[in-house]
C-alpha positions, -999 to 999 in steps of 0.1 A, spaced: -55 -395 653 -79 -407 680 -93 -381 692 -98 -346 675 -71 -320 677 -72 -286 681 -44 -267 662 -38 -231 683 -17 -203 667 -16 -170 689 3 -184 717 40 -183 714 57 -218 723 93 -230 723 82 -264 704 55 -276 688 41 -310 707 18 -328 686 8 -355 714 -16 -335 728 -55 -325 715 -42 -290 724 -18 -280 695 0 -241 703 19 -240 665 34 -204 672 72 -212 673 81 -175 653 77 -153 684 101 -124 691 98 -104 729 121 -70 743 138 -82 767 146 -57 799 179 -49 782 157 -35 751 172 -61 732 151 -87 710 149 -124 720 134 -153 699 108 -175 715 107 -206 698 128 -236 673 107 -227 643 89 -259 639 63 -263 612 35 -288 614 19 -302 582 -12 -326 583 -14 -356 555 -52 -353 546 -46 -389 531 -35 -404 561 -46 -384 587 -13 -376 601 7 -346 619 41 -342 614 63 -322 630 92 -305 606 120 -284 625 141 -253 603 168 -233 616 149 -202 624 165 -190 656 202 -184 639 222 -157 641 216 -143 603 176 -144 610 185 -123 644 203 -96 627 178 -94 594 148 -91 618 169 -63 641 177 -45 611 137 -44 596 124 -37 637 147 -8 641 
């Protein structure tokens, strides 16, 4: 990395974009929607830094599916 990064967490963002100093990691958001109805806000990405190397990478999971929607309903409810 060039220049130092800055790796945010209370901001709720639909990727995580490790190109930038600025780093917003909160990809695990949830919001009511005006239909009172839960939406997910964000892919899920995880970002893990190689202390070695130096490096950020980027790892995606399959947060936003239909059997995470319906676990997190059930425990909101």
């Amino acid at each position: 990395m060039k220049h130092p990064k800055q790796i945010v967490g209370h901001t709720p963002q639909k990727n995580i974009d490790a190109s930038n100093n600025i780093i917003g990691i909160d990809t695990f958001s949830l919001y009511l929607n005006n239909h009172h109805e839960y939406q997910v806000i964000g892919n899920g990405d995880l970002i893990i830094h190689d202390d070695k190397h130096n490096e950020l990478t980027v790892i995606s999971t399959n947060w936003g599916n239909l059997e995470t929607y319906e676990t997190l309903k059930k425990l909101i409810q």
